[in-house]
C-alpha positions in Angstrom: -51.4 -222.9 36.2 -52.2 -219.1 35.5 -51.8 -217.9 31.5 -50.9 -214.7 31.6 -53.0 -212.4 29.0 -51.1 -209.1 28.0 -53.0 -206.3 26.6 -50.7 -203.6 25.0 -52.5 -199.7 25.0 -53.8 -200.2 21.4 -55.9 -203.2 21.9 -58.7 -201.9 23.9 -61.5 -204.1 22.5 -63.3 -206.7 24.5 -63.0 -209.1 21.5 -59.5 -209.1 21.2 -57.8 -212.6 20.2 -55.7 -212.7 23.4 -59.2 -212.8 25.8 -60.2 -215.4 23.6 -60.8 -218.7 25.3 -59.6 -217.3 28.9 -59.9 -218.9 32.2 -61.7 -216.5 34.2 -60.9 -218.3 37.7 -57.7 -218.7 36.6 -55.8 -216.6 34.2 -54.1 -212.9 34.7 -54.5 -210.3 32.4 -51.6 -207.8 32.2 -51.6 -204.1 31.3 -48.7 -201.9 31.4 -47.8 -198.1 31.4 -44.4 -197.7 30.5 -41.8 -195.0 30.2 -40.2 -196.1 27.0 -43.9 -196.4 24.8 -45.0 -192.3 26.4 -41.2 -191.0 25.5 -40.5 -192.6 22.3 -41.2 -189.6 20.2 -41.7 -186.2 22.0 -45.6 -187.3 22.2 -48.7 -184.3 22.6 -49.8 -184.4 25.8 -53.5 -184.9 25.2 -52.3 -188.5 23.2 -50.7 -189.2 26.3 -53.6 -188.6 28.6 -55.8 -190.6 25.8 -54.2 -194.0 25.7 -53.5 -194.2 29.5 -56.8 -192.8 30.7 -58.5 -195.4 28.2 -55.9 -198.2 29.3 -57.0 -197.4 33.2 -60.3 -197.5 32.4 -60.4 -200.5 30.0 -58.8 -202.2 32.8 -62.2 -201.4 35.3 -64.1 -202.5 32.9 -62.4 -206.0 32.7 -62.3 -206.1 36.2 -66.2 -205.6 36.7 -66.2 -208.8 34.2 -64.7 -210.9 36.9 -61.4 -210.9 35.8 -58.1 -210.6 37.3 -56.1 -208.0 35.9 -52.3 -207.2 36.8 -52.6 -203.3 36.2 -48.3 -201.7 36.2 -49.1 -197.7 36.2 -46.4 -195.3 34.8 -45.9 -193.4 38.4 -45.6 -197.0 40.3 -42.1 -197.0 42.5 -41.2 -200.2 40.8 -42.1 -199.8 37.6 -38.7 -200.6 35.2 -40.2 -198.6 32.3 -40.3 -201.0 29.4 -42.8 -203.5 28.4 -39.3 -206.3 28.1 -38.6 -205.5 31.6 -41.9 -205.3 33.2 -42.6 -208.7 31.1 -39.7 -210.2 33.3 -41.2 -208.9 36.7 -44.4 -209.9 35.8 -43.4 -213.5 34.9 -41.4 -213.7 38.3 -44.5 -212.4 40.1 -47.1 -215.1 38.3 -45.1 -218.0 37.6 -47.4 -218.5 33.8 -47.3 -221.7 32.2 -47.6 -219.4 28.8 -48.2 -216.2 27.9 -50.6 -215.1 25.2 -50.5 -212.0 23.1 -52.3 -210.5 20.2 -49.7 -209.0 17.5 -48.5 -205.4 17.8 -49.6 -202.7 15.5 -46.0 -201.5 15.5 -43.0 -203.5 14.4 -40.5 -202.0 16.7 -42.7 -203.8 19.6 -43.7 -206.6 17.4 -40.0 -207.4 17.7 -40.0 -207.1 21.5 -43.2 -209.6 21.4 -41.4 -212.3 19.4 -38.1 -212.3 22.0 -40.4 -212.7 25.2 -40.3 -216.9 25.0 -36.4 -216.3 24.9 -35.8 -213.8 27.2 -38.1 -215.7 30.2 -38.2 -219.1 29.5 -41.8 -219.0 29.3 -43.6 -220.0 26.3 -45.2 -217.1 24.2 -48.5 -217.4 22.1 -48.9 -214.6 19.8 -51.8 -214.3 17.8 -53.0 -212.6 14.9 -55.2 -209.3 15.5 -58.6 -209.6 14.4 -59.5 -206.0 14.2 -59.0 -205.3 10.4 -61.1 -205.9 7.7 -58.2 -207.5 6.4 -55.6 -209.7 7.9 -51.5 -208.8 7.0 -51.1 -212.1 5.0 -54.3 -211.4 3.3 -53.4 -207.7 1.9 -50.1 -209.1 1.7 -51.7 -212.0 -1.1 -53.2 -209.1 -2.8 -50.1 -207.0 -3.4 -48.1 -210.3 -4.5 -46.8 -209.8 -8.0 -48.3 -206.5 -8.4 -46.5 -203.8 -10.4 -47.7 -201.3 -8.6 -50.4 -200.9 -5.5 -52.9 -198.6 -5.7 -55.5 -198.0 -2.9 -58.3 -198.1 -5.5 -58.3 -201.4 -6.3 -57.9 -202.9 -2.8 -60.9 -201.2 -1.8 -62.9 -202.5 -4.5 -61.8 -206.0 -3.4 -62.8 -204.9 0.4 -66.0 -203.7 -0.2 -66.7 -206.8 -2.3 -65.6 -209.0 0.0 -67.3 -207.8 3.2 -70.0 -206.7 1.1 -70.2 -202.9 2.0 -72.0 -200.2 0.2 -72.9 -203.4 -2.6 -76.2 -204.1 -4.3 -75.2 -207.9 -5.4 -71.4 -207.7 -7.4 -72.3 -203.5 -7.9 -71.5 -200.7 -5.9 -74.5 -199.1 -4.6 -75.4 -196.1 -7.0 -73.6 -197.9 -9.8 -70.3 -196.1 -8.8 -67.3 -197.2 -6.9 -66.4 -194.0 -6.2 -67.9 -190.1 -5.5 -64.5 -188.3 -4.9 -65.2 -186.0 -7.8 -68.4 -184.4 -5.6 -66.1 -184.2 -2.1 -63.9 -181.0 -3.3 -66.0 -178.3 -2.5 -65.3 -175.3 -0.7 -67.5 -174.2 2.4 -69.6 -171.4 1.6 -68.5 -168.2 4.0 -71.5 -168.6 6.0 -72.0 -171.9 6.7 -71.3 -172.7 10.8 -70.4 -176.5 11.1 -72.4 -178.3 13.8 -71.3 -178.2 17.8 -69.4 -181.7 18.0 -69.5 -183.7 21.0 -66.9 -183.2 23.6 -66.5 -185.6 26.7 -65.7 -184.2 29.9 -62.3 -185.5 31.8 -63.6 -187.8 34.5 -61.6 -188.7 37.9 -59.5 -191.4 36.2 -58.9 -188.5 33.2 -58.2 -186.1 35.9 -55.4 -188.0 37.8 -53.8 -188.9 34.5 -53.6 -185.4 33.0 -52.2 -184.1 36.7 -49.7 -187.3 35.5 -48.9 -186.2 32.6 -47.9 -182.2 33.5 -46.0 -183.4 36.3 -43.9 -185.9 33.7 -44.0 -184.4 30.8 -44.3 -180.6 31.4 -41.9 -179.8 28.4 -44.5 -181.9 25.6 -45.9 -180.1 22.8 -49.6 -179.4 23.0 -52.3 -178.3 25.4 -54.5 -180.0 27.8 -56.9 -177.6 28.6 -59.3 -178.4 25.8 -59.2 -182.4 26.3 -62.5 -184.1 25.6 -61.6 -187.5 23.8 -64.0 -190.7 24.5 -62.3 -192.7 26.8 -64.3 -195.9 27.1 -66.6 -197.7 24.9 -69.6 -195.7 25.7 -68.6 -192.7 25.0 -67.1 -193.5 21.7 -70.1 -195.3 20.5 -71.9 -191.8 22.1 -69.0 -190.3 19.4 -70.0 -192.4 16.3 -73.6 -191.8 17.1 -73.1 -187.6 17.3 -71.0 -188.2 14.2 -73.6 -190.3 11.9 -76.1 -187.8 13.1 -74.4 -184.6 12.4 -71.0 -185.1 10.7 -71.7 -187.2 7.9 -74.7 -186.0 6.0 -72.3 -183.2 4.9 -68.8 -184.7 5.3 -68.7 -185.7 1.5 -69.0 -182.2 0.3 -66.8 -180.4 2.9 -64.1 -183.3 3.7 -61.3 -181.2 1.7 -62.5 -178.1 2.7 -60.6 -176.1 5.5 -62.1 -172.8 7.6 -60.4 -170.7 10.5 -61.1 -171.3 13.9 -62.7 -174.9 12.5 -60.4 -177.3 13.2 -63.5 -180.3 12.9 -65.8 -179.0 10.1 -67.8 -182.3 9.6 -64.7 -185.1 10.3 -65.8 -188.0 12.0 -63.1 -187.4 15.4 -63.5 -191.6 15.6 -59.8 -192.4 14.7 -58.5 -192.6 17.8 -61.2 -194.7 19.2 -60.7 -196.5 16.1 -57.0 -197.1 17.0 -57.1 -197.6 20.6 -59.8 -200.6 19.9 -62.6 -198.7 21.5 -64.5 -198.9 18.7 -64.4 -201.8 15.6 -64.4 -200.4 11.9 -66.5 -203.2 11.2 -69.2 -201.5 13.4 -68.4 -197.5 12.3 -68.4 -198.5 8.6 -71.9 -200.7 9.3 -73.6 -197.2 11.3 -72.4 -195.3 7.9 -74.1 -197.2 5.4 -77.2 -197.9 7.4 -77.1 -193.8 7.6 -78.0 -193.9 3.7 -80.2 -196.9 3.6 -82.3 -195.2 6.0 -82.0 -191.9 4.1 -80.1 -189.7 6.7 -76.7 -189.8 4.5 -76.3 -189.2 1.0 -74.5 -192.0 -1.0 -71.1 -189.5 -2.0 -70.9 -188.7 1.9 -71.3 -192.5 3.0 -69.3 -193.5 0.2 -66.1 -191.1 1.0 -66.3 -192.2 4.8 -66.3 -195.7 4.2 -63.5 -195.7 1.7 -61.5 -193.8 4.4 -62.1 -196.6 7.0 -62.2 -199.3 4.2 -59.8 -198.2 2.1 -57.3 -195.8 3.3 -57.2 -197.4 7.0 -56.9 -201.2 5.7 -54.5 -200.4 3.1 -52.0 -198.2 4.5 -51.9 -201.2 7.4 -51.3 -203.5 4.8 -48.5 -201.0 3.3 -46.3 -200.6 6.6 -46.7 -204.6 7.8 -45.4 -205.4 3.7 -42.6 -203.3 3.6 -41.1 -203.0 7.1 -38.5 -202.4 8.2 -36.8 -200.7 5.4 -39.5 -198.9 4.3 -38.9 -196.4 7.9 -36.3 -195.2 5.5 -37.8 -194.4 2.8 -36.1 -191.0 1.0 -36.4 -191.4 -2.8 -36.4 -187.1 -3.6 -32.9 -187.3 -1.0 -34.7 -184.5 1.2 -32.4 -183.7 4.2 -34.2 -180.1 5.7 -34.2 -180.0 9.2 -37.8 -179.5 10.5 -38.0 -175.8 11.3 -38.9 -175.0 14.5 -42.3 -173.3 13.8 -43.8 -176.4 13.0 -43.6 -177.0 17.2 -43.9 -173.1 18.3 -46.6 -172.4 15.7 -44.8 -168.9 15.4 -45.1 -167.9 11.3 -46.4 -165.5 8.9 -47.5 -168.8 7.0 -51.4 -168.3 8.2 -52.5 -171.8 6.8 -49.9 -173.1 8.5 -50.1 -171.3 11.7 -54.1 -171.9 12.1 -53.4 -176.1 11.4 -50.2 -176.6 13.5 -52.5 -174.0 16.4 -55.2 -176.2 16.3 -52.9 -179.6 16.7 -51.7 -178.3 19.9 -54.9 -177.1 21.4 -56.9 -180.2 19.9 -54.3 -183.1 19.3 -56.2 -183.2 16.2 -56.3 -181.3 12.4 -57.8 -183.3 9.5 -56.4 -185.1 6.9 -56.3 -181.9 4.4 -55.1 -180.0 6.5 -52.2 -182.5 7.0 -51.8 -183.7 3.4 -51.8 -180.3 1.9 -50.9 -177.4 4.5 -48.3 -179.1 7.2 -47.1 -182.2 4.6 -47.2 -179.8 1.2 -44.8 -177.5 3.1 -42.5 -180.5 4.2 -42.3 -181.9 0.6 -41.6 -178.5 -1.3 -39.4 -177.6 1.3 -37.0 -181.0 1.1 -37.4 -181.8 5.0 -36.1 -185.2 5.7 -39.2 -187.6 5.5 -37.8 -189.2 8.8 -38.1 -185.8 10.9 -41.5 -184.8 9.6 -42.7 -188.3 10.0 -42.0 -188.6 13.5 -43.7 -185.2 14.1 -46.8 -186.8 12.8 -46.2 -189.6 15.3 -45.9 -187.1 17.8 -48.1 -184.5 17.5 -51.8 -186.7 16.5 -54.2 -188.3 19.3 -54.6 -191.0 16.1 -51.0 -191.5 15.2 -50.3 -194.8 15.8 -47.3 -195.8 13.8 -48.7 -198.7 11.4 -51.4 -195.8 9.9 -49.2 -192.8 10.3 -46.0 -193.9 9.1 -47.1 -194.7 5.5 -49.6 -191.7 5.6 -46.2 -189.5 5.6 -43.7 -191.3 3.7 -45.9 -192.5 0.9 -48.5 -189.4 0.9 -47.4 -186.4 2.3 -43.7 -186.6 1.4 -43.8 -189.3 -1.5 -40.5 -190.6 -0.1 -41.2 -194.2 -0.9 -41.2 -192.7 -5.0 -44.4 -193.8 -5.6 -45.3 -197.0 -3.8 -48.2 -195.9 -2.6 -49.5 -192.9 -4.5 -49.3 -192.2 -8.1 -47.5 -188.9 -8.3 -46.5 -186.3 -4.6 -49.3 -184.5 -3.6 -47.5 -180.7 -3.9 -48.8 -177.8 -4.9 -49.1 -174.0 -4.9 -50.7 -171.6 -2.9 -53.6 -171.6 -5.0 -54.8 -175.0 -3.9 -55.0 -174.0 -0.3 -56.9 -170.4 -1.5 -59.4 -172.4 -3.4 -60.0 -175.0 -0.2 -59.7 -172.4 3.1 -60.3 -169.0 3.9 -56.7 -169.0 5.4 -55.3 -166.9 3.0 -57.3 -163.6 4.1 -55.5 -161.7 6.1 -52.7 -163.9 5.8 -49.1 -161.6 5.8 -48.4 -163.0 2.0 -50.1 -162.7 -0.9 -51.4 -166.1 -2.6 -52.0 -163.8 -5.5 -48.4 -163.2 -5.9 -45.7 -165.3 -7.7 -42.6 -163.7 -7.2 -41.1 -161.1 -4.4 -41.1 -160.4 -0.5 -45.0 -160.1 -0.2 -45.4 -163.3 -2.6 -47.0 -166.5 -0.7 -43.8 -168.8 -0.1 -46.1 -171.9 -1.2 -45.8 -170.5 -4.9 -42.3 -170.4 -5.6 -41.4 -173.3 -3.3 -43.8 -175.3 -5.5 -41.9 -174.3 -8.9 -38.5 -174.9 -7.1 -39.4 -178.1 -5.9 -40.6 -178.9 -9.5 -37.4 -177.7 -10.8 -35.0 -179.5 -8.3 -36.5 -182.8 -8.6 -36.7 -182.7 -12.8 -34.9 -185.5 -13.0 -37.1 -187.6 -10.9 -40.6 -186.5 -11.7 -40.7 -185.7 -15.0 -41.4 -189.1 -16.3 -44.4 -189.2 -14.5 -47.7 -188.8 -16.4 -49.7 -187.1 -13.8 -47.0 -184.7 -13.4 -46.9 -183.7 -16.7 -49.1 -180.4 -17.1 -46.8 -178.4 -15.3 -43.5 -179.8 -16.6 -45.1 -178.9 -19.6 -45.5 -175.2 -18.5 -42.1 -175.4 -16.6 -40.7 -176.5 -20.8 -41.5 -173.4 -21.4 -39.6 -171.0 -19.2 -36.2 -170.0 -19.7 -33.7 -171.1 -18.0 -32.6 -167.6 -16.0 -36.3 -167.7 -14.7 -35.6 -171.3 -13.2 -32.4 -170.2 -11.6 -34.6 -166.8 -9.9 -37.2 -168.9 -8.6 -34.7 -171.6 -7.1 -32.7 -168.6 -5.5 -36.1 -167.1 -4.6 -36.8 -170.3 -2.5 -33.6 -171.1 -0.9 -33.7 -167.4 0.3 -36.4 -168.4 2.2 -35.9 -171.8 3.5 -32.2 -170.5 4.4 -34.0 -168.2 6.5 -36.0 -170.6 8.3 -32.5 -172.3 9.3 
């Protein structure tokens, strides 16, 4: 009898543990474009186009492979418009003797997955995803009985383990890590390289004529779309990255410039999420970069630890600590998300050039998120759980298990420390010294106090003020609770009134 395979719109990888050991002559493999997954946050267009364009053509691919695949489009008359109901159509159409399934990346459908065998009667295999450098039980064994988890240390275990960037049981260049020579600034005249854009083919075509008829009211733009789609061209993508990207990504990854929404960024995540490409291979092209001399070891060395580190660990985070972590709100924030951060309309320049270039690219890099669009949301108190599902939204390579902890734990430290050592806020200063966005900007970064002062400065000495009682303790907070001892208390209560001038107005 047939097994039915079902490959969800995240596991787009030719190894994946639910092709393993499958009948070609004999076995179905089912794909599905649903309603529910494309409307369950309000999601960019070009993310959208991205995973159904690559699901379409992932599902050619398997077909040229000789095998059968049950392929439910999201304009289909009959399609019911969740994966639970298209399961039970798709069971009635086959008759399976089992089902097989690799894991979800998200728990809300892992949940869906585990009441399939239930729900038709037919038994459901699911099995573990064997994508990761490390398994869910095996980061799960590492944070058992830890005080606290700290990305550091996992990634040392990772890169010993899979023996990455190692010359026997040392790091390569005798250190573990080269952060401290990543901060730089870009020089005014430096023009980042050209990066590689892929044209929309037919299949792109007919899905983004899909996409404005059903979704005309989405944030974002799709006039600019030029994501790899297949395999090819994101191994085309890693290859333009290696060879232009990464020699210089170490020293620029922090840095942001107008009108330069790429700088020297990799652009691989969502080929990294959708399964198109493995991060065994990406990390492997990386270090053979410095071997051979075409990378230096603090550019190699911050990529990998993104992939290695950041990638494997906040997985590990959201599979550990869901469900309750969604809910996460330890500095009781409870703004509304003001409504700039989907019109892009505000004096803010930083903020108007990085939320700008997420709706004409789907894309802004991971400064410009942590420290522009995220260090906004946590001085300004907005609820973690509205700014965390604009993240989900807004990103081509927001896929919930990498995105949710990115927010709650990073940008908005509403999990109260968890997963980073102290919240990642700061002043206006921090964004003058990494971008030129504060040139021309309508505010001052210069200025502290007043109309013409920039808002990031005394919302960053509010927020420090209003959340005292929470943060104070901490060590690496304590140089400016230090300088914050030393103000009186009339100059707290102007700065407080200062900011909730401001954020009222935004209301």
């Amino acid at each position: 009898m047939t097994v039915l395979r079902i490959i969800l719109g995240d596991q787009l990888s030719q190894d994946l543990s639910a092709l393993h050991d499958l009948d070609v002559g004999r076995d179905t493999v089912l794909m599905m474009e649903v309603m529910q997954e494309c409307s369950h946050v309000r999601h960019h267009k070009q993310k959208i186009v991205l995973v159904l364009s690559a699901m379409r053509h992932f599902a050619q691919t398997l077909r040229q492979r000789g095998l059968t695949v049950d392929y439910v489009s999201l304009d289909e008359p009959d399609n019911t418009g969740s994966f639970t109901t298209e399961i039970q159509r798709a069971v009635a159409r086959h008759r399976p003797s089992r089902m097989v399934v690799t894991e979800s990346s998200e728990w809300r459908v892992q949940e869906m997955l585990e009441g399939w065998e239930a729900l038709t009667g037919t038994p459901v295999e699911i099995r573990s995803d064997h994508r990761f450098f490390a398994s869910r039980k095996r980061f799960a064994a590492w944070a058992s009985g830890r005080r606290s988890w700290r990305m550091e240390h996992f990634y040392r275990e990772m890169r010993r383990e899979h023996q990455l960037l190692m010359e026997g049981n040392q790091p390569a260049g005798g250190e573990w890590n080269y952060d401290r020579a990543n901060r730089k600034k870009l020089p005014a005249q430096t023009v980042p390289p050209a990066r590689q854009q892929f044209s929309p083919d037919e299949t792109t075509q007919a899905v983004m004529a899909l996409v404005e008829q059903s979704f005309p009211d989405n944030f974002g733009e799709l006039q600019e779309f030029g994501w790899p789609v297949t395999r090819s061209d994101a191994l085309r993508a890693l290859d333009d990255f290696v060879a232009h990207g990464l020699p210089s990504f170490g020293d620029y990854q922090d840095a942001m410039k107008s009108g330069a929404p790429f700088l020297y960024h990799s652009l691989l995540a969502p080929a990294l999420n959708l399964g198109l490409l493995s991060p065994f291979e990406v990390c492997l092209a990386a270090e053979a970069a410095w071997r051979s001399g075409e990378a230096p070891l603090n550019a190699v060395e911050g990529f990998v630890r993104q992939i290695l580190g950041w990638r494997e660990y906040v997985r590990g985070v959201y599979w550990t600590l869901m469900p309750g972590y969604a809910d996460q709100n330890s500095l009781h924030a409870t703004r509304n998300l003001p409504a700039f951060y989907w019109s892009g309309v505000t004096d803010m320049r930083c903020l108007r050039e990085a939320i700008g270039s997420t709706a004409k690219h789907a894309y802004s890099h991971h400064i410009q998120r942590l420290m522009v669009t995220g260090n906004f949301a946590l001085l300004a108190g907005i609820a973690p759980r509205e700014i965390e599902r604009w993240y989900l939204a807004v990103y081509a390579d927001a896929f919930e298990w990498v995105e949710m902890p990115n927010t709650l734990g990073m940008a908005v430290f509403a999990d109260g420390g968890q997963m980073a050592s102290k919240p990642y806020a700061a002043s206006g200063a921090y964004i003058d010294r990494m971008s030129d966005f504060c040139a021309g900007c309508t505010y001052d970064v210069k200025q502290k106090t007043g109309p013409k002062a920039c808002p990031f400065n005394y919302l960053y000495w509010a927020f420090l003020i209003r959340q005292k009682d929470r943060l104070s303790d901490n060590p690496r907070m304590a140089m400016p609770y230090r300088m914050l001892s030393e103000w009186p208390q009339t100059r707290e209560a102007e700065v407080v009134a200062e900011a909730d001038t401001f954020l009222d107005q935004l209301d």
